[in-house]
DSSP file (Angstrom, degrees, kcal/mol; ACC not computed):
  #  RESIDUE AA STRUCTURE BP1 BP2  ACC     N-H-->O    O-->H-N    N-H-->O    O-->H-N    TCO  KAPPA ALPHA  PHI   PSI    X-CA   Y-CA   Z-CA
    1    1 A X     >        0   0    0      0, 0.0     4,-0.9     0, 0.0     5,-0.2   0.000 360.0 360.0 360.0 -50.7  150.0  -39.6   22.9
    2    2 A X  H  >  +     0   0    0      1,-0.2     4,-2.1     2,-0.2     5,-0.4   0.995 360.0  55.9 -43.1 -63.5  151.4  -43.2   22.7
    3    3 A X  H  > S+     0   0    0      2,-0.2     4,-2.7     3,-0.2    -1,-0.2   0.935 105.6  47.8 -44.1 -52.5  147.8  -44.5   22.6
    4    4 A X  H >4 S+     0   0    0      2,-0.2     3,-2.5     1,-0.2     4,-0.5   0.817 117.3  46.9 -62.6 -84.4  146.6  -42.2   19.2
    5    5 A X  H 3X S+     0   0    0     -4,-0.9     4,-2.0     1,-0.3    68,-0.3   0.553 115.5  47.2 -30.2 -61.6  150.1  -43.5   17.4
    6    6 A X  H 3X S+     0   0    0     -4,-2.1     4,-2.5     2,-0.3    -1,-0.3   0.808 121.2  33.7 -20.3 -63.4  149.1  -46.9   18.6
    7    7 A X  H XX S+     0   0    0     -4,-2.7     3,-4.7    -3,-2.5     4,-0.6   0.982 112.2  58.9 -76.1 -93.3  145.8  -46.6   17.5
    8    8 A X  H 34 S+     0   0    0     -4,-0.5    -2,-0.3     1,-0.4     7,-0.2   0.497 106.6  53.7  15.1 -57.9  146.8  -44.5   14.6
    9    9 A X  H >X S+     0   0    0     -4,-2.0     3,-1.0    -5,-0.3     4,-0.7   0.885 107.6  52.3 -62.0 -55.9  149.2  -47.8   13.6
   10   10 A X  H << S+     0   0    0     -3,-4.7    -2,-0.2    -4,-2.5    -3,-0.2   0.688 122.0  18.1 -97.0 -11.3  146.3  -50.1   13.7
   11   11 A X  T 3< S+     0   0    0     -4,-0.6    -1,-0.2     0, 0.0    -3,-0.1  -0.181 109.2  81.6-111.1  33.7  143.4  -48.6   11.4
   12   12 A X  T <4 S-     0   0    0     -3,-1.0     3,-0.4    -5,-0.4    -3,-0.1   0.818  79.9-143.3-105.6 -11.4  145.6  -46.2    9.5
   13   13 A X     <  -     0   0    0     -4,-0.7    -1,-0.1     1,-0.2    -4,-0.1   0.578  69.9 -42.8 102.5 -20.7  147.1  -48.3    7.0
   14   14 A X  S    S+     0   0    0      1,-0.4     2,-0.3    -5,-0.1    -1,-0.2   0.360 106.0 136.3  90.9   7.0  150.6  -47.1    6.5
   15   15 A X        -     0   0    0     -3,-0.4    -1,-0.4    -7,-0.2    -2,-0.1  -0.691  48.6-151.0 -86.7 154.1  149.1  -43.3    6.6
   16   16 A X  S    S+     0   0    0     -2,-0.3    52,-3.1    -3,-0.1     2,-0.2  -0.068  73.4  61.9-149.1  76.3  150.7  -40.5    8.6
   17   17 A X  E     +A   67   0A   0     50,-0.3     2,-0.3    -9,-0.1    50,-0.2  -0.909  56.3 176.9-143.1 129.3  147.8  -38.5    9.4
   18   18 A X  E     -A   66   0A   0     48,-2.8    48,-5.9    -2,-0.2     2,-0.8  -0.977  28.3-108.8-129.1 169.4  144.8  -39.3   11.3
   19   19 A X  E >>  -A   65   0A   0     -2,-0.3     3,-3.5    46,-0.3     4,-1.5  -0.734   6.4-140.2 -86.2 127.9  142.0  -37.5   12.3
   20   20 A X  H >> S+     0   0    0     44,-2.9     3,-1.7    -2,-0.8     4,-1.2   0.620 107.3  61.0 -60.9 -91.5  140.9  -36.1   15.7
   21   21 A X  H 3> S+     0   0    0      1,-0.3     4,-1.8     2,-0.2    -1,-0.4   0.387 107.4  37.8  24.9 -66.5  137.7  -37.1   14.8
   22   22 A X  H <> S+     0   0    0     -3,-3.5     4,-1.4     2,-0.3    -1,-0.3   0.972 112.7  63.5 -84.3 -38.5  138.5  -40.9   14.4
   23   23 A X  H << S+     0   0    0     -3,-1.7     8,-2.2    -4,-1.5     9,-0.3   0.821 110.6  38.7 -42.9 -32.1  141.0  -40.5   17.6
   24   24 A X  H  < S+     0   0    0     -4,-1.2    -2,-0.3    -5,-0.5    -1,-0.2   0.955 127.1  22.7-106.4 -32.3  138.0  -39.6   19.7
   25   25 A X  H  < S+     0   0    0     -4,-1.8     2,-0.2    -5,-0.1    -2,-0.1   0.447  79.5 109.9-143.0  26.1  135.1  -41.8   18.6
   26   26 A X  S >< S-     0   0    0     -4,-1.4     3,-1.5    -5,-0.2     6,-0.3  -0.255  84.7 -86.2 -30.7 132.0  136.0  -44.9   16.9
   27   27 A X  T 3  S+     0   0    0      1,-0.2    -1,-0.1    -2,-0.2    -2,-0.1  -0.722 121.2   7.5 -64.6 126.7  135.4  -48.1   18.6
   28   28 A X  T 3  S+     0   0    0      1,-0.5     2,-0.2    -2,-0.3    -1,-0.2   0.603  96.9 136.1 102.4  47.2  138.7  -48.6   20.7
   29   29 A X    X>  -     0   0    0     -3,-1.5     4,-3.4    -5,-0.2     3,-0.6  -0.663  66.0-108.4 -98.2 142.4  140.0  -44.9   19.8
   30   30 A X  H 3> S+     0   0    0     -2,-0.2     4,-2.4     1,-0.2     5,-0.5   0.894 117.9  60.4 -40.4 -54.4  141.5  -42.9   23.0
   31   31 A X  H 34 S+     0   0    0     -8,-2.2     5,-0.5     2,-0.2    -1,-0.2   0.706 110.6  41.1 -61.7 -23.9  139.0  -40.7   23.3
   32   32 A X  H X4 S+     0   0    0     -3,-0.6     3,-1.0    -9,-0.3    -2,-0.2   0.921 119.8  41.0 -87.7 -56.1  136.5  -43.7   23.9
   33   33 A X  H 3< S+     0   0    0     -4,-3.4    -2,-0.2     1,-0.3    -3,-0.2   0.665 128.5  32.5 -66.5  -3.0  138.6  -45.9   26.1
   34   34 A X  T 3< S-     0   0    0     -4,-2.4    -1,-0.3    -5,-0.2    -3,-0.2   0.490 103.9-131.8-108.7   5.2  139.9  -42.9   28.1
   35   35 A X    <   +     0   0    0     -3,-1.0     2,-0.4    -5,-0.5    -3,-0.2   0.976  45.2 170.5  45.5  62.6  136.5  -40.7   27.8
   36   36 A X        -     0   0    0     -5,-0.5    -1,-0.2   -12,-0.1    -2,-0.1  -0.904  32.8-123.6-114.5 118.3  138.4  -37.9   26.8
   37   37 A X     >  -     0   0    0     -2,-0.4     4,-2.2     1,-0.1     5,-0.2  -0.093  29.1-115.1 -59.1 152.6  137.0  -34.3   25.3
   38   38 A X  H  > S+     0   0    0      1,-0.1     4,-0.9     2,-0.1    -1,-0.1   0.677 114.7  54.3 -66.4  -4.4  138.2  -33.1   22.1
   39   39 A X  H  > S+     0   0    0      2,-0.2     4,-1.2     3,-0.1     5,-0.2   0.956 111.3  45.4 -90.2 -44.5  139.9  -30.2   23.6
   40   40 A X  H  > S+     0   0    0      1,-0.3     4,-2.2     2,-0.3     5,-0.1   0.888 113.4  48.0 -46.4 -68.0  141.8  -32.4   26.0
   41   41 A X  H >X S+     0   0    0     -4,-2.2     4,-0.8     1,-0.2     3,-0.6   0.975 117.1  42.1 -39.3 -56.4  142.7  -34.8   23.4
   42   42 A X  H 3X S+     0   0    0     -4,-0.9     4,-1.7     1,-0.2     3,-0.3   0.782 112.6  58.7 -76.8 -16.7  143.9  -31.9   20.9
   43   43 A X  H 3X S+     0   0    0     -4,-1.2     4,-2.3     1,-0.2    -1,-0.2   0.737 104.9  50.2 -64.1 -38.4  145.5  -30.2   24.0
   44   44 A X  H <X S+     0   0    0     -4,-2.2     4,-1.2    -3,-0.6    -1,-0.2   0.746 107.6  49.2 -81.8 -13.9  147.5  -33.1   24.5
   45   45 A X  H >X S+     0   0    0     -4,-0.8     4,-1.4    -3,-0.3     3,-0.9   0.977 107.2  57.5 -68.7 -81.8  148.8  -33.4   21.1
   46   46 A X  H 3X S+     0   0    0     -4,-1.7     4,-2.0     1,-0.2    -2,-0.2   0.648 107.0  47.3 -14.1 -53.2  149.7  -29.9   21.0
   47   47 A X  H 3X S+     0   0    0     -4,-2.3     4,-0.8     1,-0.2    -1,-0.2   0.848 113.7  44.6 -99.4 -30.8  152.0  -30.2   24.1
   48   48 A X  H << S+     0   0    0     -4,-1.2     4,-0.4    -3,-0.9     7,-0.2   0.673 114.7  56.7 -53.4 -23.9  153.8  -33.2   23.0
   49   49 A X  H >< S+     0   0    0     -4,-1.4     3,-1.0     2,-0.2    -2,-0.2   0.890  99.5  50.8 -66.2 -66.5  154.0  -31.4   19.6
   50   50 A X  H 3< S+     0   0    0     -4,-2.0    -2,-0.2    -5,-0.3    -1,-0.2   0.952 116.0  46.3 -67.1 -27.0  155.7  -28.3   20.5
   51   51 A X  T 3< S+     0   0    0     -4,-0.8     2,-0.4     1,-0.2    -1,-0.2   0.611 118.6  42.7 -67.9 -13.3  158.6  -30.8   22.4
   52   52 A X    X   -     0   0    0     -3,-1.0     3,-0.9    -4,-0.4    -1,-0.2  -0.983  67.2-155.3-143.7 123.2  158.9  -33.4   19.1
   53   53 A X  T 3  S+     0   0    0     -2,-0.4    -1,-0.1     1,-0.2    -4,-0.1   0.606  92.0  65.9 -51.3 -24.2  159.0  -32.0   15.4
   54   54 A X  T 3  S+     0   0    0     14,-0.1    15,-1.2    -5,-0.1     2,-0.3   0.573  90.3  76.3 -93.7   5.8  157.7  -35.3   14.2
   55   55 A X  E <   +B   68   0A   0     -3,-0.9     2,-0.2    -7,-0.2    13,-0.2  -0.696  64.8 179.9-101.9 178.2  154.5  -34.7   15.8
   56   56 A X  E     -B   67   0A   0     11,-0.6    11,-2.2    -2,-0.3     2,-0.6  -0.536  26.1-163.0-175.9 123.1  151.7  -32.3   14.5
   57   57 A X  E     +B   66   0A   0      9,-0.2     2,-0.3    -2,-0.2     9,-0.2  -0.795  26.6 165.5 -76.2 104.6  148.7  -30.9   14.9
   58   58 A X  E     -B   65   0A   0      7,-1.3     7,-0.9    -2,-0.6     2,-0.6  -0.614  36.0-147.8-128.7-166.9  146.8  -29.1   12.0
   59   59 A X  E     +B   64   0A   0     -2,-0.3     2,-0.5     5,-0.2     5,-0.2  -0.936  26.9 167.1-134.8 117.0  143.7  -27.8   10.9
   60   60 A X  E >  S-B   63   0A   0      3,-2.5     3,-0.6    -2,-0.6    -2,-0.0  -0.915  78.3 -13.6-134.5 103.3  143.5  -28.1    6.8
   61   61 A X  T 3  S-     0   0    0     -2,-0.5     3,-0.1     1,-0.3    -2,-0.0   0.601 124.8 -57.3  86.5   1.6  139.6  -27.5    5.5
   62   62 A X  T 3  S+     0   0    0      1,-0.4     2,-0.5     0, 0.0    -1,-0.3   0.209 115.8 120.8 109.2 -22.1  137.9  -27.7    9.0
   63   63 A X  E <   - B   0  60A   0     -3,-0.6    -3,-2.5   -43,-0.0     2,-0.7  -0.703  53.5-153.9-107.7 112.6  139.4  -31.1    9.1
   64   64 A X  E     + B   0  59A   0     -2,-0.5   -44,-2.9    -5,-0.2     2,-0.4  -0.820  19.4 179.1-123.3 131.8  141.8  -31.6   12.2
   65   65 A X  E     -AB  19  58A   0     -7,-0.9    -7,-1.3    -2,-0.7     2,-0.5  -0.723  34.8-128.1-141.0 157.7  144.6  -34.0   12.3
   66   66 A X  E     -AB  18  57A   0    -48,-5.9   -48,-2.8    -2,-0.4     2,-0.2  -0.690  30.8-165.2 -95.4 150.5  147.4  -35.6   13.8
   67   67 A X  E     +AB  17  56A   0    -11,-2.2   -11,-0.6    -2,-0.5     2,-0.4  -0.749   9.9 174.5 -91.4 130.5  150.3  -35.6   11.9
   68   68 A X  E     - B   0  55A   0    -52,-3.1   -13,-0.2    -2,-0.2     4,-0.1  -0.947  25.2-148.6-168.3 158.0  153.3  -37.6   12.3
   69   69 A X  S    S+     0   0    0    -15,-1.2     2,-0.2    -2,-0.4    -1,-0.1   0.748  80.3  37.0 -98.9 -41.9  156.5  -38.2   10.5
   70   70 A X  S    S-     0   0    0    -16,-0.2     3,-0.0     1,-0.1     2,-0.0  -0.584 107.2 -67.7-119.9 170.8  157.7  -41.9   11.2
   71   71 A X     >  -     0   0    0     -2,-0.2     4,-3.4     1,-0.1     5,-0.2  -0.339  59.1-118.4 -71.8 135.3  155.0  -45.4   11.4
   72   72 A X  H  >>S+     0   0    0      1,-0.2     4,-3.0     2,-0.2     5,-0.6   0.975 103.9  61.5 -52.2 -54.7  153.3  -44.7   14.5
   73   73 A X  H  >5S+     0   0    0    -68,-0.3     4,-3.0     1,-0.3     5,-0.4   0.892 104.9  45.4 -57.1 -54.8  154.2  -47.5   16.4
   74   74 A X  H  >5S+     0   0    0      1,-0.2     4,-5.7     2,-0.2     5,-0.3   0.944 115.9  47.9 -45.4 -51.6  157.8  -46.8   16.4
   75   75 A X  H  <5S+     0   0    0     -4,-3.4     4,-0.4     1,-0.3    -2,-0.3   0.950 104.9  55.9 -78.2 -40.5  157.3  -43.4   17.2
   76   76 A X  H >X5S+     0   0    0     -4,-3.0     3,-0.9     1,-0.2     4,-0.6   0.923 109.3  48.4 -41.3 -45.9  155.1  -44.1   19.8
   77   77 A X  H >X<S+     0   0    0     -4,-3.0     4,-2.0    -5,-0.6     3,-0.8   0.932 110.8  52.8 -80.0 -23.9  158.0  -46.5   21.6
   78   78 A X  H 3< S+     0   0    0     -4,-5.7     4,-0.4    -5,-0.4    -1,-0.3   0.478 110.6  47.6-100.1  31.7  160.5  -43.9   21.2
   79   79 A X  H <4 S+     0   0    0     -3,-0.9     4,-0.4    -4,-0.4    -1,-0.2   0.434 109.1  45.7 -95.2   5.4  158.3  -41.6   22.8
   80   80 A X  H XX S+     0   0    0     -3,-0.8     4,-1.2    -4,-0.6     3,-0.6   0.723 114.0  53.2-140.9 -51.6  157.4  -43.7   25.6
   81   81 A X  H 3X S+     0   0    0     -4,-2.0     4,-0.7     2,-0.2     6,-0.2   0.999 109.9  56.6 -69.7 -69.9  162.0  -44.5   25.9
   82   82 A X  H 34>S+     0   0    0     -4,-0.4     5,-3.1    -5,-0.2     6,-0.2   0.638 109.1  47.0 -54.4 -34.5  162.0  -40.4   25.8
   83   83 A X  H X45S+     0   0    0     -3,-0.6     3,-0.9    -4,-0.4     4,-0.5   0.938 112.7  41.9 -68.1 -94.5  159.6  -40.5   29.0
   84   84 A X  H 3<5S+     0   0    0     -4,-1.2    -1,-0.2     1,-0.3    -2,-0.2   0.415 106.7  56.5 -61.8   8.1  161.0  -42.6   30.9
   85   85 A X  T 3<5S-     0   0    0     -4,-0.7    -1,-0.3    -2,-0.5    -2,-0.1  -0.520 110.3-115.8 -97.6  50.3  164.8  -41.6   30.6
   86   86 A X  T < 5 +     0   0    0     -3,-0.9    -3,-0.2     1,-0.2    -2,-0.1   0.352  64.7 152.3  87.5  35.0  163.4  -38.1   31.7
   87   87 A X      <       0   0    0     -5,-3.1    -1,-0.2    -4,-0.5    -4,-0.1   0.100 360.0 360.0 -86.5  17.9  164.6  -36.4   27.8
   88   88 A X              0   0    0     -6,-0.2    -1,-0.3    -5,-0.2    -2,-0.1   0.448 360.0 360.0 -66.7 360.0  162.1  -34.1   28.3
């Protein structure tokens, strides 16, 4: 999850939405450096999702995307301080 926010942070611009689509196959997107399906990927979203309000997955027009509340990169490190203090 860290990695799409990450990612997410570094071609998005200041948006906060991306698309699964560019999360799996954009050059030096998760889904290429971990070789990751799209169900896996969107699976993973999903289960970080239903534990954090500020994440989201949706489906608007065919078009499916992550969602996310705060600039990725912050939310990505306080997801990544939630992990490893065990605030699951």
């Amino acid at each position: 999850m860290t990695a799409c926010l990450e990612f997410a942070d570094i071609v998005g611009k200041g948006e906060r939405t991306i698309s699964l689509s560019r999360l799996m196959y954009e050059e030096g997107s998760p889904g290429t450096v971990f070789k990751l399906t799209e169900s896996t990927l969107a699976d993973a979203i999903e289960q970080v999702a239903r534990k954090d309000p500020r994440i989201s997955l949706s489906n608007t027009a065919g078009i499916i995307q992550l969602a996310f509340t705060q600039q990725p990169a912050i939310l990505a490190e306080a997801l990544l301080d939630q992990y490893y203090q065990h605030e699951w």
